[in-house]
C-alpha positions in Angstrom: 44.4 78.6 -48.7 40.7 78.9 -49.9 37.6 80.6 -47.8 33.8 80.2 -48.1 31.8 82.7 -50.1 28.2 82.4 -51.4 27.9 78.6 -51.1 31.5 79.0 -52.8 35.3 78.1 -52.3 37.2 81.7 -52.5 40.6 82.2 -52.8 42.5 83.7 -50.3 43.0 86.7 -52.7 39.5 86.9 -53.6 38.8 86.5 -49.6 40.8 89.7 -49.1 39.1 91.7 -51.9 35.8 90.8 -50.5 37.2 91.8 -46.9 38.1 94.8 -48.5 34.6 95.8 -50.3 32.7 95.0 -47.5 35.1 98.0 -45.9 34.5 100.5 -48.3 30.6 99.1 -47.7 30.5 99.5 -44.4 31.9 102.9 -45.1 29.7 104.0 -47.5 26.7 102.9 -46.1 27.3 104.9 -42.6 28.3 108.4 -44.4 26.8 108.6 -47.5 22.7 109.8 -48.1 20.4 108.0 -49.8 21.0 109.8 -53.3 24.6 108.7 -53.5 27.0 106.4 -55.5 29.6 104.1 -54.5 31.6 103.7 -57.8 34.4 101.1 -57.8 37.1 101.1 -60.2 37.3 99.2 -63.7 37.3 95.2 -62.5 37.2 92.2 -64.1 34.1 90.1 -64.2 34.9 88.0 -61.3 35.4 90.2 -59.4 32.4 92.4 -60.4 30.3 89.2 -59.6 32.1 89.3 -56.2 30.2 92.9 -55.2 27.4 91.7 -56.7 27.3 88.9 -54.2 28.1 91.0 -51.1 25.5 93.7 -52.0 22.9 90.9 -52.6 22.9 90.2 -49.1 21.8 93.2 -48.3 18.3 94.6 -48.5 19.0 98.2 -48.3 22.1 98.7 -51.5 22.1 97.4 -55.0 24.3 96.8 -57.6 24.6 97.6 -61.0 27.7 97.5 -63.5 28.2 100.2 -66.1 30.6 100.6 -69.0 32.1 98.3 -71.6 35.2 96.2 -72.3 38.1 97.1 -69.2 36.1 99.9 -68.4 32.5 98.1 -66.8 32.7 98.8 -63.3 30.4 98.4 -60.3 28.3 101.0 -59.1 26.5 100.6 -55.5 23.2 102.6 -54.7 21.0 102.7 -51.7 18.0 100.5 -52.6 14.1 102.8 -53.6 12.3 102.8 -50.5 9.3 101.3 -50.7 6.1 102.4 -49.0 3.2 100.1 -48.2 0.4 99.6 -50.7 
């Protein structure tokens, strides 16, 4: 079985890890302050590209991957605000 993603077939495995980032988004988002980290574990790069994808939709988080070799991982941050010029 294969799911749409980001203009992109998904496996159904890849579906459920993007069900389950978009969780720990969610989460993050409503309980966390502006000065904090969402760190994810140590991924491969499809799947790092995965949160990259989710957290592009969104104006307000961004994405960054630290680390090298098996340990680069994905860290999420709420986005600078930016005041009018």
């Amino acid at each position: 079985m294969v799911f749409h993603f980001d203009g992109r077939y998904r496996s159904a495995l890849e579906y459920k890890f993007l069900e389950q980032v978009e969780e720990d988004l969610t989460q993050f988002w409503s309980i966390c302050r502006d000065n904090s980290v969402l760190v994810f574990p140590p991924l491969s790069a499809c799947y790092r590209f995965l949160i990259h994808q989710l957290v592009g939709q969104s104006s307000k988080l961004q994405s960054v991957s630290l680390g090298q070799g098996r340990d680069r991982r994905t860290v999420v941050y709420f986005a600078p605000k930016r005041y009018g010029n």
